[in-house]
C-alpha positions, 0 to 999 in steps of 0.5 A: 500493474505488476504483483496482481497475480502474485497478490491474488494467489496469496489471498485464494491460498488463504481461502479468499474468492478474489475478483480483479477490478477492472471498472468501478461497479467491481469495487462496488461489489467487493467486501475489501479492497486491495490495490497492489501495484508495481511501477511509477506513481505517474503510470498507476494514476494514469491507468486508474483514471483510464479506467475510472477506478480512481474515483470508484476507489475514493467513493468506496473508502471515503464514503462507504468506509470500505477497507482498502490496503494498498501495497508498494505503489497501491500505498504509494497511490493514497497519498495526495501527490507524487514525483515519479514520472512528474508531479502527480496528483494521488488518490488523496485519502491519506495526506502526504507526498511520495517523494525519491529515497535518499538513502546516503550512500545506498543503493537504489531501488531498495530492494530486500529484507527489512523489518519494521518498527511499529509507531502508531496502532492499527488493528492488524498490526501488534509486536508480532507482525514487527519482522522482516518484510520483502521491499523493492522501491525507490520513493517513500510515502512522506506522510503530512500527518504523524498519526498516519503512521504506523511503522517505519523502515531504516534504509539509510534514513528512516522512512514510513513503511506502514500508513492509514487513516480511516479505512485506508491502509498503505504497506510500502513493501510486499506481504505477498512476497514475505512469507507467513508473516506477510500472509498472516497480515494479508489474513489478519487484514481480510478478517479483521478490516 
């Protein structure tokens, strides 16, 4: 749903063949997964299960250990439940629930530049991936676990812009629309994952 397009033009400009998934045997076939996504938590499931991706998905990061980076609501989708659209059961391969934003006295949907702040480590990330990133939502990823974080994000309040375990790795905002930091991810992530 949404950024496909913008994902895949990103991924072929740094050289990549890019295939675009629309029944589990394609999961299957690929060397990493990226699942991109725009729009509500309940509608992102509801097409995944339409088209059995997601099961594809768990048995491709849970069992075969395939690396899988989510973005926006591809992040949003790893986690076990979420409440846009109504309580919804999630992907489950990193604990925690996507719940609304409370950000005081901003304006939702976040929308806009803002830098993250490394926590946790993961191989694709190091102090010189720590800038600004392109974010446009309204719900963040609660993580259960602290070890599954790996970055955060001030926007009124701090919350995880960056999650993984395992294989699984979750980006709240967009690297497709971040310029060469965020191509420098999506490469670091296409070579080092």
């Amino acid at each position: 749903m949404g950024n496909l397009q913008s994902v895949r033009n990103a991924c072929e400009h740094l050289g990549y063949r890019v295939t675009l998934a629309s029944v589990s045997s394609d999961l299957r076939e690929a060397e990493r997964i990226i699942l991109p996504g725009v729009g509500a938590f309940s509608e992102g499931m509801r097409r995944l299960k339409e088209k059995g991706l997601d099961l594809g998905l768990r048995d491709e990061v849970m069992v075969h250990r395939k690396p899988l980076l989510g973005i926006c609501l591809g992040m949003q989708l790893l986690a076990d439940w979420g409440t846009e659209g109504g309580e919804t059961a999630g992907l489950g391969l990193i604990p925690g629930k996507v719940e609304r934003l409370q950000p005081g006295g901003l304006r939702l949907p976040h929308i806009g530049w803002n830098e993250i702040k490394l926590e946790g480590k993961h191989p694709v990330f190091d102090k010189d991936l720590e800038v600004d990133y392109y974010f446009v939502h309204s719900y963040f990823f609660k993580a259960e676990n602290r070890e599954n974080v790996i970055a955060q994000t001030q926007y009124g309040s701090f919350f995880p812009s960056v999650v993984g375990k395992g294989s699984a790795l979750g980006v709240q905002f967009h690297p497709e629309k971040s310029h060469r930091f965020g191509l420098e991810l999506l490469r670091r992530f296409l070579v080092t994952c």
